[in-house]
N, C-alpha and C positions, 0 to 999 in steps of 0.2 A: 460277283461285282455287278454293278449295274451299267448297261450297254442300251446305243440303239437296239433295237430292233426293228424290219421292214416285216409289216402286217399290210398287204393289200395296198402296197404304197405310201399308206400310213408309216409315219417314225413314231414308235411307241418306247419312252426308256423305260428298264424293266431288268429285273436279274438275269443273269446270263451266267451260265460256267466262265470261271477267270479262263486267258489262257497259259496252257503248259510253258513249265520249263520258267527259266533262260537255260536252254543245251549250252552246249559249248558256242566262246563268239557271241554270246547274246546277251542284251539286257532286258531288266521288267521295270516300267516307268508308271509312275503314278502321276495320271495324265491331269495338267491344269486347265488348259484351252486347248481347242481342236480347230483348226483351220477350214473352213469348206471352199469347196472348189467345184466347178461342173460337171467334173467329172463322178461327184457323190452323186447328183442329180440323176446323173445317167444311167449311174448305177441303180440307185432306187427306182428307174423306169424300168429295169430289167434288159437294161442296150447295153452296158460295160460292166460285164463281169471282172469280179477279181482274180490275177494269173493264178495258175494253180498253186494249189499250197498255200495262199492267203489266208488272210481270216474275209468272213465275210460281211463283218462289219464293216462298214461306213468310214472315212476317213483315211487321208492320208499324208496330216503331218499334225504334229501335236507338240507341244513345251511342256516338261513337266520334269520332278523328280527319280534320279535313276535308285529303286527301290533292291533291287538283286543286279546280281552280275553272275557270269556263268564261269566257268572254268575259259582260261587262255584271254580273258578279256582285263587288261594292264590298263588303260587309259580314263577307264570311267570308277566310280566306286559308290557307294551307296549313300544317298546325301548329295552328291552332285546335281545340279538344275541345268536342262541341257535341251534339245528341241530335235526333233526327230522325223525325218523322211519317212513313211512308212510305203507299202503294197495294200495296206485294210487296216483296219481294227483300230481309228484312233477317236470313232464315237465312244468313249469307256470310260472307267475310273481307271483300267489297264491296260497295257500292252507290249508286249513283247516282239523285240526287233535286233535285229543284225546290229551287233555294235558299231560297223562301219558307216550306218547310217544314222547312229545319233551323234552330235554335236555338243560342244559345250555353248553358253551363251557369250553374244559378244560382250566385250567387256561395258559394261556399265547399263545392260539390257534386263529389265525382266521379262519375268514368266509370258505377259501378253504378248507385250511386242515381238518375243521370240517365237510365239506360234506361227506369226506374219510371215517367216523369212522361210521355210524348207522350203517347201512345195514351189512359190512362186519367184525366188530367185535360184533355184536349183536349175528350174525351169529355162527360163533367161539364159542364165551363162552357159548350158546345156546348148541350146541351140542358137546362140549369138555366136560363140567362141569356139565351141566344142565341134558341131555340126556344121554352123555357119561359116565357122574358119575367115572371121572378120580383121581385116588387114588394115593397117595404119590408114585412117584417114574414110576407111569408105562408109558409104551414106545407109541408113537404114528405115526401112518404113515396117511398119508397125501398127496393125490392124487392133481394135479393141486397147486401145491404148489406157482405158481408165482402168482396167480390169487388175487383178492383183500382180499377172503376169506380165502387164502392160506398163502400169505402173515403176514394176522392178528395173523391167528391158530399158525404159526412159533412162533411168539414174546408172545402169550402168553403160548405158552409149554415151551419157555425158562426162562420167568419171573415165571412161576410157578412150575418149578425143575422137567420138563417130558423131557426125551428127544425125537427127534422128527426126522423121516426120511420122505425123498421128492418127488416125481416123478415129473418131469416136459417136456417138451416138446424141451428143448434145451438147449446149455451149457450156455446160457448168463440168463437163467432162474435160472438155478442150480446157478449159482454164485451170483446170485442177492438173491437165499435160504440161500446160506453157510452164506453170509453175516448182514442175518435176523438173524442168529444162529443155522440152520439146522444141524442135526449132519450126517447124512445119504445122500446120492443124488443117485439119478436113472436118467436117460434118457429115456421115454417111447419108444424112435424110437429104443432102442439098445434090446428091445424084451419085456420078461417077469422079473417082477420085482421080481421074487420068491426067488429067490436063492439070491440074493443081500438083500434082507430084511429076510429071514431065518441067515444070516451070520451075520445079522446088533444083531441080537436078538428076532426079531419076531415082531409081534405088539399085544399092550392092549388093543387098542382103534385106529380103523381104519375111516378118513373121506373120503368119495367117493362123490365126484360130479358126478361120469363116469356112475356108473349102470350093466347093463347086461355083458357090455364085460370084465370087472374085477372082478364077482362076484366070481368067480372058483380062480382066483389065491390070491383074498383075503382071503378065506377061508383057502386057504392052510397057510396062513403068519397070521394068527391069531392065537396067543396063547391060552392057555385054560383061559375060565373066561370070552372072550376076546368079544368086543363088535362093529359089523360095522353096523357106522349112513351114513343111503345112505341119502345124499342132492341134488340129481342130477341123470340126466338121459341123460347126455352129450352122452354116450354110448350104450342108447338102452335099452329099459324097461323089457324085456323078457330074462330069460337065466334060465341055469338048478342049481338048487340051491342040495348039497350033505348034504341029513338030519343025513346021518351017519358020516360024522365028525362034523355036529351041534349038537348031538345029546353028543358022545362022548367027544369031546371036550370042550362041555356047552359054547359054542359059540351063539353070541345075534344079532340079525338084528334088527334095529331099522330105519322106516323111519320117518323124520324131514323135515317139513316145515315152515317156520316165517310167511311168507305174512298173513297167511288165519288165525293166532290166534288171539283170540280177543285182544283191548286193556287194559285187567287187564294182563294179559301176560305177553307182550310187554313191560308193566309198568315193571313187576317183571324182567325181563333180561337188561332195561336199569340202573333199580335201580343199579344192581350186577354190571353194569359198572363201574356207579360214585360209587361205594364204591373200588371196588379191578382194575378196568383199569384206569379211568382217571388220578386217582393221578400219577400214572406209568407212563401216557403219558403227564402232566403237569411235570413231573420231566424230560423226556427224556430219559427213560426206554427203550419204549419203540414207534414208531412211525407210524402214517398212511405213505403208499408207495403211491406215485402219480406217474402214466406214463404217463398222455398228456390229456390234455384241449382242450374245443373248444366252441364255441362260441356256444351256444341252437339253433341257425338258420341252426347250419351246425351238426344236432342233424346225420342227415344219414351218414357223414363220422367216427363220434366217434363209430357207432353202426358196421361199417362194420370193423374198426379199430378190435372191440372185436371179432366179429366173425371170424376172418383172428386168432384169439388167438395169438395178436401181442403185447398183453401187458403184463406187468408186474406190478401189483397192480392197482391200481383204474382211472378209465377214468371218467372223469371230464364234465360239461356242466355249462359254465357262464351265468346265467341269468340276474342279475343285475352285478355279475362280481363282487360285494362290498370282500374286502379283510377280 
C-alpha cells in the first residue's frame, strides 16, 4: 500500500508493507480522507511518539470503507462506510483498528465530513462530559476555540444548555465562534483574558490546549468547584501553579489524553457519541467545520497550513478522495 512516510521530517508518500491481520475484534478499512491534528505535527518532530504497539504512521482518525472483518466482529461487514479513531496509521490507503473504535457514519453524512468527527469530537465529549463531569447549567471557557476541538466543544456546550466563552487568535476566528454559538469572545493578541471572562461570569469547566502560559490566569477565572482539563502543551509544560487558591477554592487540575487509552475506552466515548452527538448531527444540530483539503501527496502543505494556526476547524487529506 502506499503510506506516509517520515524522512528527516520530510512526509514522503511511498509503498509501505500493508498492515497485518484484522486478528480477532479487528477491522481493515480502506482509507478515504485522514483527519490531521497537532498531534501528527508532534509526532513528525519526534516529541509524540506512538503508544506501544501502534503503527508508526501518521494519523489518527480516518472515514473510509471497512474492506475485512476479523473473526468475533458482528456489527461492521465489508462494504460498510464508517470513520475511525485510531492510535497511528491513518496516513495510508489502509489500516487496521479495533473494531470498537470504528463507527458507522451519521445518517445522511459522507465519506468527508465523516473524517471531521473522531478525533475532534471524541475529544470534546472526552473531556467536557466524561473528565469534566459538566453539570446542568455550568459555564465553560475554551481556549483555541477555532480549532477542530474547539470548534466541536462550542456545538456541543450549546446543544447541551452550558454556556460557553472563547479565546482565539483573531477576529475572523471569534466570528466563525459566535457563529458556532459561542457566548463569550476574547482575542488572545488583546492581552489577558481575565477580566473579560471574570465579567463574562467566571468559568465551571475550563479546556486548555495551551499549558504553562495560561495556567496563572486560568486559575484566577475558575470559579469554585471548578475544574481545568489541560489537553495541550501548545504553551509550555512548566509554570508556577498557586496551591492556595487551589486549595481554597476547591479547584481541580485534571490532565487528559485519548491516543494512548486502550480500545475498551475509545469504545466507551464513541458509544456516547452515537447515542447523544450523531443523532444531533444526522439532524443538523449541530455540524463538523471543514477549512481546507488537500490531496495525502501534499500531506507537508496541510501540516504547515496548521502550524501557521491558519485554520479554522478541521484540515482534511484525500486518500482515495471517495465522497
Amino acid at each position: 500500500m502506499l503510506a506516509i512516510a517520515i524522512e528527516q521530517e520530510r512526509l514522503d508518500w511511498r509503498e509501505q508493507p500493508a498492515p497485518p491481520g484484522p486478528e480477532a475484534g479487528e477491522v481493515r478499512l480502506r482509507v478515504a480522507w485522514a483527519g490531521v491534528n497537532r498531534a501528527d505535527l508532534m509526532q513528525r518532530a519526534g516529541h509524540y511518539p506512538p503508544p506501544p504497539g501502534a503503527s508508526e504512521i501518521l494519523g489518527l482518525e480516518v472515514s473510509g470503507t471497512v474492506a475485512e472483518v476479523g473473526p468475533g466482529v458482528d456489527r461492521l461487514r465489508p462494504g460498510d462506510r464508517a470513520c475511525a479513531l485510531l492510535a497511528g496509521g491513518g496516513y495510508a490507503e489502509e489500516v487496521v483498528v479495533d473494531a470498537r473504535q470504528v463507527v458507522p457514519l451519521p445518517e445522511g453524512f459522507g465519506l468527508r465530513e465523516a473524517a471531521a468527527l473522531p478525533e475532534a469530537f471524541a475529544t470534546a465529549w472526552l473531556n467536557l462530559f466524561m473528565e469534566g463531569h459538566l453539570a446542568a447549567g455550568e459555564r465553560v471557557l475554551l481556549h483555541a476555540g477555532a480549532s477542530g476541538v474547539g470548534t466541536a466543544a462550542i456545538q456541543l456546550c450549546g446543544a447541551f444548555g452550558h454556556p460557553c466563552f472563547v479565546t482565539a487568535g483573531s477576529d475572523d476566528k471569534l466570528a466563525a465562534c459566535r457563529e458556532l454559538g459561542a457566548d463569550g469572545l476574547f482575542n488572545r493578541h488583546q492581552g489577558s483574558f481575565v477580566e473579560a471572562v471574570k465579567g463574562w461570569g467566571g468559568a465551571d469547566l475550563i479546556l486548555d490546549p495551551v499549558g504553562a502560559a495560561y495556567l496563572a490566569d486560568n486559575q484566577r477565572v475558575l470559579n469554585v468547584d471548578g475544574r481545568l482539563v489541560l489537553i495541550g502543551l501548545m504553551g509550555g509544560r512548566r509554570a508556577e501553579l498557586d496551591l492556595g487558591r487551589m486549595l481554597m477554592k476547591r479547584q481541580r487540575l485534571i490532565g487528559s489524553t485519548l491516543r494512548a487509552k486502550p480500545p475498551a475506552a475509545k469504545g466507551a466515548i464513541l458509544d456516547a457519541l452515537l447515542t447523544h452527538v450523531w443523532p444531533r448531527l444526522a439532524r443538523g444540530e449541530i455540524r463538523p467545520l471543514i477549512d481546507r483539503t488537500w490531496p495525502i501527496d501534499e500531506a507537508e502543505a496541510a501540516h504547515a497550513h496548521v502550524e501557521r494556526d491558519a485554520n479554522i476547524g478541521k484540515v482534511l487529506l484525500a486518500v482515495s478522495g471517495e465522497g
